[in-house]
Backbone as XML, in Angstrom:
<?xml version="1.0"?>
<chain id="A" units="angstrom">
  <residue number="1" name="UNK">
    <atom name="N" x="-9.361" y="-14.320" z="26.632"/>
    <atom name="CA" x="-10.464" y="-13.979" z="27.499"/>
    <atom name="C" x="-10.820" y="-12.502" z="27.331"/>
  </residue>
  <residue number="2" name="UNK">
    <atom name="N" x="-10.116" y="-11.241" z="27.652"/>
    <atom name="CA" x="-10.010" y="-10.464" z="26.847"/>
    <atom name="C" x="-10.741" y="-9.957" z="25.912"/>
  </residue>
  <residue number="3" name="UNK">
    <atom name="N" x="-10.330" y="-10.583" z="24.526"/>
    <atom name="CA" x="-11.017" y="-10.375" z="23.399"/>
    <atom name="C" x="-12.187" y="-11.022" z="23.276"/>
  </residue>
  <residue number="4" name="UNK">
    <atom name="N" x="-12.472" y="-12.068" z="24.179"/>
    <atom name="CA" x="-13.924" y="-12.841" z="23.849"/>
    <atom name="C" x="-14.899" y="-11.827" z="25.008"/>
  </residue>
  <residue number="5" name="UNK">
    <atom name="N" x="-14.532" y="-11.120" z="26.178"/>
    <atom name="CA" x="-15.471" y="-10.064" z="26.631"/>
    <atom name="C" x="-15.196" y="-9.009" z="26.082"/>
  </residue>
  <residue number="6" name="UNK">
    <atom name="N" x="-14.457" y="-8.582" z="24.674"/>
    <atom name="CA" x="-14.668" y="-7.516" z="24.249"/>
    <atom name="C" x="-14.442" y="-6.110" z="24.855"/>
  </residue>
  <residue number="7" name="UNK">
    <atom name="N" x="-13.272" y="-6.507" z="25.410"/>
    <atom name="CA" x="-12.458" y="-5.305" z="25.743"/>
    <atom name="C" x="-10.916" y="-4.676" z="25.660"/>
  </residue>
  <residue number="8" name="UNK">
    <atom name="N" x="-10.803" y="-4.041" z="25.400"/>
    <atom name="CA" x="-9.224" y="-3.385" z="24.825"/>
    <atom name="C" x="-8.257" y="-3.673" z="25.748"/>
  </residue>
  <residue number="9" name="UNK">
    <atom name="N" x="-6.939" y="-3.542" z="25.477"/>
    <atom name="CA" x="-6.060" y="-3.842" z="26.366"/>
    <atom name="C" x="-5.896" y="-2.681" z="27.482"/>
  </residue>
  <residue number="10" name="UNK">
    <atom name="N" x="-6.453" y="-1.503" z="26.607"/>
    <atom name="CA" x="-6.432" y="0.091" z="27.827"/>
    <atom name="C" x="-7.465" y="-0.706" z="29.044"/>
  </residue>
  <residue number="11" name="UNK">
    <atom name="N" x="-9.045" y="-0.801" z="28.304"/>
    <atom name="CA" x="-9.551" y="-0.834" z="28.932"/>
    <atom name="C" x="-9.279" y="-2.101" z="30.497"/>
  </residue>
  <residue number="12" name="UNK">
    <atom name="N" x="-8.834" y="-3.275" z="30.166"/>
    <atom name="CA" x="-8.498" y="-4.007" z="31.315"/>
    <atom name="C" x="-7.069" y="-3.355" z="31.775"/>
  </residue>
  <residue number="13" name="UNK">
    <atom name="N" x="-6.261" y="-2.678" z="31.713"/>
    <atom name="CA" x="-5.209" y="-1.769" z="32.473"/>
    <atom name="C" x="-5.928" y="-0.646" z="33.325"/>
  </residue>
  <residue number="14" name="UNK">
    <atom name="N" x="-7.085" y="-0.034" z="32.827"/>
    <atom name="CA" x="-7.813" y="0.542" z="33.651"/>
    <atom name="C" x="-8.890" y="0.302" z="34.816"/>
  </residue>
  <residue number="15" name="UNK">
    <atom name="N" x="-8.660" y="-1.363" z="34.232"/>
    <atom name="CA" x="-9.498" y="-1.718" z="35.387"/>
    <atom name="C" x="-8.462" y="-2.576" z="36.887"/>
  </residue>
  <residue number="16" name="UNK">
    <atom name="N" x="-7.640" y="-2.621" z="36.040"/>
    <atom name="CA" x="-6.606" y="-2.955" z="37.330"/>
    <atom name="C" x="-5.976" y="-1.777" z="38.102"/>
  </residue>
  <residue number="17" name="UNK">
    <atom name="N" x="-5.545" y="-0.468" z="37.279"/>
    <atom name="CA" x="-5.354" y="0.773" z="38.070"/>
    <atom name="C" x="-6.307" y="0.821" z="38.787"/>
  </residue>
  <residue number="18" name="UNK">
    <atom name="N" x="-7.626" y="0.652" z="38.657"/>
    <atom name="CA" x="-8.670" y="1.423" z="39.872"/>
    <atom name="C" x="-8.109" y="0.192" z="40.706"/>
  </residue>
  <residue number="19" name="UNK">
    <atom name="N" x="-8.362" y="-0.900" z="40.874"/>
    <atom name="CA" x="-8.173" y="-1.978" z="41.467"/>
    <atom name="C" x="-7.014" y="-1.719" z="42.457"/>
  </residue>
  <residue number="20" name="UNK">
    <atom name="N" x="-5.914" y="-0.738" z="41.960"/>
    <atom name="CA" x="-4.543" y="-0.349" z="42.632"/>
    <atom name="C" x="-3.472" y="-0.939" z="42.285"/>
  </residue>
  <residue number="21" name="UNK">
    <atom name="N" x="-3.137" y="-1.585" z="40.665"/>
    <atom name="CA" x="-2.478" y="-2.208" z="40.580"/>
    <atom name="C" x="-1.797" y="-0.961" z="39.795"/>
  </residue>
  <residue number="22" name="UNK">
    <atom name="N" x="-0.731" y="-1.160" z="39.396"/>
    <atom name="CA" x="0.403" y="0.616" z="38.328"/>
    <atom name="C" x="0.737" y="-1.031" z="36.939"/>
  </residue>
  <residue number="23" name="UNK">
    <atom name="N" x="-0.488" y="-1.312" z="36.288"/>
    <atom name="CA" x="-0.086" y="-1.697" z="34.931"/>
    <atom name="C" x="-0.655" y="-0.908" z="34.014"/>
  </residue>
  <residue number="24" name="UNK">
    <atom name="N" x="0.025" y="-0.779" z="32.948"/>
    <atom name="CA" x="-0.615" y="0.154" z="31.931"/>
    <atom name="C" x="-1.279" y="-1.087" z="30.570"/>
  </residue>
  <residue number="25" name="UNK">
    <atom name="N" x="-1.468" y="-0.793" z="29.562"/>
    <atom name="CA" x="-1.764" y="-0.969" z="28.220"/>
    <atom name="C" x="-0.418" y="-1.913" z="27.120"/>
  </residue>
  <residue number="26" name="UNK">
    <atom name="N" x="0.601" y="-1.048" z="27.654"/>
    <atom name="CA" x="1.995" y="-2.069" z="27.163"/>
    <atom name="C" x="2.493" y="-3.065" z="28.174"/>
  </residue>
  <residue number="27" name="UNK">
    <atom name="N" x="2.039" y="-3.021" z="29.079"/>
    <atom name="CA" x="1.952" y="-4.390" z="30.499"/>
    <atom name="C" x="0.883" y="-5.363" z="29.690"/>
  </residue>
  <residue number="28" name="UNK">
    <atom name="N" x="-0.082" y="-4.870" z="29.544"/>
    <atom name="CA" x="-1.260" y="-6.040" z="29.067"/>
    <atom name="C" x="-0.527" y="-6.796" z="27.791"/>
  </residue>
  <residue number="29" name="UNK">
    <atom name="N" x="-0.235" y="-5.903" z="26.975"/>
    <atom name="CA" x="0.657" y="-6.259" z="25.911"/>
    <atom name="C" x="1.637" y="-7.156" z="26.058"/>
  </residue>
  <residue number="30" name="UNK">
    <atom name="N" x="2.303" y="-7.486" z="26.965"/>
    <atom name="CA" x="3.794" y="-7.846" z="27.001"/>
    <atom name="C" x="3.198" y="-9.199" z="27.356"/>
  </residue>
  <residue number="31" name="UNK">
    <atom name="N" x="1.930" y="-8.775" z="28.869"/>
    <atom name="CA" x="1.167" y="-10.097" z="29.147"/>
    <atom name="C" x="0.809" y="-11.203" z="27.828"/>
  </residue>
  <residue number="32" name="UNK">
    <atom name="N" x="0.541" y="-11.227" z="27.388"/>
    <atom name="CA" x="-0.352" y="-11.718" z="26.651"/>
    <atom name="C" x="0.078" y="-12.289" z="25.544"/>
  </residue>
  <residue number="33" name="UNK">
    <atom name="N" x="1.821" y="-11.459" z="25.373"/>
    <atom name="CA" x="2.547" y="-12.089" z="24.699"/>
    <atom name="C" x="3.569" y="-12.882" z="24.699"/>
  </residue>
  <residue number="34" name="UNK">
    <atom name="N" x="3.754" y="-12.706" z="26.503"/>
    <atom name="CA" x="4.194" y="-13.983" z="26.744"/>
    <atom name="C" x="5.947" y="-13.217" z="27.434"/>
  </residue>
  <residue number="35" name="UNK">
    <atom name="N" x="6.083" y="-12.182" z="27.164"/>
    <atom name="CA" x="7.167" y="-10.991" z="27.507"/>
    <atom name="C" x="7.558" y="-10.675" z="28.856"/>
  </residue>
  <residue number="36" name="UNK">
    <atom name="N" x="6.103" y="-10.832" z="29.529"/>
    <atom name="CA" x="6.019" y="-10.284" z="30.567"/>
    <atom name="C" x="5.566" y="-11.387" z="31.917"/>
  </residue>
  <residue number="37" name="UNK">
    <atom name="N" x="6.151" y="-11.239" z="32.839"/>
    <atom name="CA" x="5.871" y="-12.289" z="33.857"/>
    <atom name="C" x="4.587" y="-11.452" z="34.762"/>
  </residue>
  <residue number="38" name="UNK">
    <atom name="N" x="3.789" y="-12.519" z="35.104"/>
    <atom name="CA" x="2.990" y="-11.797" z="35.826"/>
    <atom name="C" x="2.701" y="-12.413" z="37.305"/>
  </residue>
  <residue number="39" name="UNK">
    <atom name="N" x="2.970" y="-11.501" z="38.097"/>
    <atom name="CA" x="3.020" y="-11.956" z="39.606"/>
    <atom name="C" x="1.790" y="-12.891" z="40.465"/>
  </residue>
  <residue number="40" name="UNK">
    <atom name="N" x="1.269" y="-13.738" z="41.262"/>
    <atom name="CA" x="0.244" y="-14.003" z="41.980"/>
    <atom name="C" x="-0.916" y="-12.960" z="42.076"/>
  </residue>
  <residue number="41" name="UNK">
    <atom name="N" x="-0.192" y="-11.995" z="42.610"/>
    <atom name="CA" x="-1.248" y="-11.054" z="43.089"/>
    <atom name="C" x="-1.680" y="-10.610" z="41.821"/>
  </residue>
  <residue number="42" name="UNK">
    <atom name="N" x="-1.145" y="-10.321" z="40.918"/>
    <atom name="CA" x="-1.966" y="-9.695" z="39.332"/>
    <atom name="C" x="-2.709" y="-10.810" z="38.735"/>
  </residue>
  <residue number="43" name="UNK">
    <atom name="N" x="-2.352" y="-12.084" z="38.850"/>
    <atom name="CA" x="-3.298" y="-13.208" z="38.460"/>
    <atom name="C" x="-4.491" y="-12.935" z="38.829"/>
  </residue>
  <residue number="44" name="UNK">
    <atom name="N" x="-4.609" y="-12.765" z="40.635"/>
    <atom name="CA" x="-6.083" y="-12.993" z="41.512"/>
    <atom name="C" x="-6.390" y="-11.352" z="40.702"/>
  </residue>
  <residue number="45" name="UNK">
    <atom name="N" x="-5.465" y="-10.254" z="40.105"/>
    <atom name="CA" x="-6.721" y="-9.347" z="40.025"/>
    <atom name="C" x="-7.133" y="-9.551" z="38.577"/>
  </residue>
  <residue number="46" name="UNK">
    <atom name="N" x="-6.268" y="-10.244" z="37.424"/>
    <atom name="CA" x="-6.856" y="-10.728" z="36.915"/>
    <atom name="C" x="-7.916" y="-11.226" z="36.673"/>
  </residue>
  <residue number="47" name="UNK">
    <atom name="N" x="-8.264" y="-12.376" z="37.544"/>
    <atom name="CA" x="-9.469" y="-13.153" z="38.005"/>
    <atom name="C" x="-10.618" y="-12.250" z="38.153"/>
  </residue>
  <residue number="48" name="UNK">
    <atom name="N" x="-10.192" y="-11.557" z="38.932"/>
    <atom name="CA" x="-11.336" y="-10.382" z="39.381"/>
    <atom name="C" x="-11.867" y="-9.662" z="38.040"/>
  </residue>
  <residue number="49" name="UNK">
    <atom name="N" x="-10.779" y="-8.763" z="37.463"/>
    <atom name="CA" x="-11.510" y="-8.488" z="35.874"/>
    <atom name="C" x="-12.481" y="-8.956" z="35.386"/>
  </residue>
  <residue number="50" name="UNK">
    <atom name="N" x="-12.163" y="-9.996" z="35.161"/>
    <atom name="CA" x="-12.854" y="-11.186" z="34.195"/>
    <atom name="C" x="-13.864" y="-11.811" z="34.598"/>
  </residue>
  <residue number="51" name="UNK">
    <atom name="N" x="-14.016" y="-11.863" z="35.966"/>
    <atom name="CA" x="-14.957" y="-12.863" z="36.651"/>
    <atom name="C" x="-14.626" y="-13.694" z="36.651"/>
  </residue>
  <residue number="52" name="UNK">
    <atom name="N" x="-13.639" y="-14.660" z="37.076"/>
    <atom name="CA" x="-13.556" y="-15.761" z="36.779"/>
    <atom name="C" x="-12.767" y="-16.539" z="38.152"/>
  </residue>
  <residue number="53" name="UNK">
    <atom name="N" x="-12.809" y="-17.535" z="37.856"/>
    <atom name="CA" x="-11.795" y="-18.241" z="39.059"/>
    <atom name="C" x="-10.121" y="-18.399" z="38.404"/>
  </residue>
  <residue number="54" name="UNK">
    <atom name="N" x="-9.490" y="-18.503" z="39.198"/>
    <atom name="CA" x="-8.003" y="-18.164" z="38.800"/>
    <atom name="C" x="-7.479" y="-19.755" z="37.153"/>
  </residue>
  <residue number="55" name="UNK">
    <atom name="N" x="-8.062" y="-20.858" z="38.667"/>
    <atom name="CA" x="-8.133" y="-21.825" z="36.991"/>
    <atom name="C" x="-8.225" y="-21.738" z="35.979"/>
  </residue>
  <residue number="56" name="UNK">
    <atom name="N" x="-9.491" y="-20.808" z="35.541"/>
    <atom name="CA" x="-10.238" y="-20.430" z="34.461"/>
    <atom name="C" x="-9.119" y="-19.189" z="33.565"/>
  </residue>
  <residue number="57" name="UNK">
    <atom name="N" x="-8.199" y="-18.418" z="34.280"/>
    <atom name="CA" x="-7.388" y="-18.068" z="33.600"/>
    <atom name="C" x="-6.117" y="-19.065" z="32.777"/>
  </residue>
  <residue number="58" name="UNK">
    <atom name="N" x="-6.464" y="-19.712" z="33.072"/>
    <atom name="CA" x="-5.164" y="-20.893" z="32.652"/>
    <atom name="C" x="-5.569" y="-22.033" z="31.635"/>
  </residue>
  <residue number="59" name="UNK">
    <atom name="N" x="-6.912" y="-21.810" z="31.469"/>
    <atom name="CA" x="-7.551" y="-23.135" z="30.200"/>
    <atom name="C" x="-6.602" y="-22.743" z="28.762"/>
  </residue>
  <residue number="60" name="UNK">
    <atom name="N" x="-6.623" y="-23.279" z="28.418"/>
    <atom name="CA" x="-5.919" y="-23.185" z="26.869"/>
    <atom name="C" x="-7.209" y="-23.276" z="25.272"/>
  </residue>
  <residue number="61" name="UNK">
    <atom name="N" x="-8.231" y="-24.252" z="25.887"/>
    <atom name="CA" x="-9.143" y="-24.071" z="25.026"/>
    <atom name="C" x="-10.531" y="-23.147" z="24.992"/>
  </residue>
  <residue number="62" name="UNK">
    <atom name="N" x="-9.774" y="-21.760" z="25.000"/>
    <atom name="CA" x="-10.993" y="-20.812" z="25.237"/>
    <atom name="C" x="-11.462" y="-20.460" z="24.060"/>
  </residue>
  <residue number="63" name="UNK">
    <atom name="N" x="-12.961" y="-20.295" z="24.059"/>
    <atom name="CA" x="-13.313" y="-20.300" z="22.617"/>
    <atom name="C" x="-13.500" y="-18.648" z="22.635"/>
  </residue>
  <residue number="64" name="UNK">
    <atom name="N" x="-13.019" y="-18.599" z="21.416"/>
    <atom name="CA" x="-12.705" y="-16.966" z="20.663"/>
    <atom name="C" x="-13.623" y="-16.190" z="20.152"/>
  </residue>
</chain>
């Protein structure tokens, strides 16, 4: 999702710091690779990032 809105891993860490969350760039990283567990509450701000509904973080067939 991410890479299909075309934004860096800084850039969505910076959008969760304003948000008030303390993830950085190697958090997104770890996310994404599967390293890193990510809590409820970082899901919904997830969601928020992205626009999306929380479901919509969880599809598997997102087109790239």
């Amino acid at each position: 999702m991410r890479k299909k809105m075309n934004l860096s891993q800084r850039e969505v860490a910076d959008k969760l710091q304003i948000m008030g969350y303390d993830i950085d760039k190697n958090a997104i990283q770890r996310i994404e690779s599967g390293q890193r567990f990510v809590t409820d509450i970082e899901v919904q701000a997830l969601a928020a990032v992205f626009d999306v509904s929380i479901p919509e973080l969880f599809k598997k067939d997102l087109e790239i």
